[in-house]
C-alpha positions in Angstrom: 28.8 225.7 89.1 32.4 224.4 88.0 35.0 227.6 87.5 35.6 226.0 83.6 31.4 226.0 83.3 31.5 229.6 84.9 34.2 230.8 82.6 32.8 229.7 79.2 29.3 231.4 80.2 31.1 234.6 81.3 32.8 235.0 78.2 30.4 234.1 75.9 28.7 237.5 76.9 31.9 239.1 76.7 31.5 241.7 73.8 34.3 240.8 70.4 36.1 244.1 71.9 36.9 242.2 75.5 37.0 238.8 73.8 40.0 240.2 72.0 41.4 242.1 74.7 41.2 239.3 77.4 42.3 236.5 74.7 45.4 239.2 74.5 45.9 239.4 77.9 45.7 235.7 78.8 48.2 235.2 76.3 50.9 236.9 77.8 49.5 235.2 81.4 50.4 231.5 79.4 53.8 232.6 78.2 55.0 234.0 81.3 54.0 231.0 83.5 55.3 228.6 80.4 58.8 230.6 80.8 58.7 229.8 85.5 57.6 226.6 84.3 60.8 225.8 82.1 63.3 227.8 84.5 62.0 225.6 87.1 62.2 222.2 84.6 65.9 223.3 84.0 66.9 223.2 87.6 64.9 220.0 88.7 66.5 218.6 85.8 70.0 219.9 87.1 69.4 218.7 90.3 68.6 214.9 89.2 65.6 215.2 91.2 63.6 213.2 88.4 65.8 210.2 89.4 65.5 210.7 92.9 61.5 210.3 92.8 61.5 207.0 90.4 61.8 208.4 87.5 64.2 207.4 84.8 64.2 210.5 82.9 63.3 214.4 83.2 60.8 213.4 79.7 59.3 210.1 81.5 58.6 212.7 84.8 57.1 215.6 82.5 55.1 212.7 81.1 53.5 210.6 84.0 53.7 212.8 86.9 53.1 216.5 85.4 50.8 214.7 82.6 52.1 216.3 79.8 51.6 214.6 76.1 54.5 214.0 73.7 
């Protein structure tokens, strides 16, 4: 079984008192690796390394090569 098949099965027996407490808790998971994620954006940016792979922009990089949407 696929971990993302695994996960939605294991928490759909989760009771609502874990739900919410792991929902919590993954929370501050995404925001802390959304904040290494920018600090390390700002420095590849600063470095011009988006240039020095093909890319004609820091957005056009974020875009095609970490596949984030507009």
């Amino acid at each position: 079984m696929d971990p993302i098949a695994k996960e939605i099965l294991e928490c759909a027996g989760w009771s609502n008192a874990r739900l919410f407490k792991e929902l919590a808790a993954s929370s501050r998971r995404e925001r802390e690796c959304l904040v290494s994620v920018l600090i390390q954006l700002g420095e590849f940016y600063n470095r011009d390394l988006s240039l020095r792979h093909g890319f004609p922009s820091i957005y056009d990089f974020c875009m095609r090569q970490l596949g984030y949407s507009r």
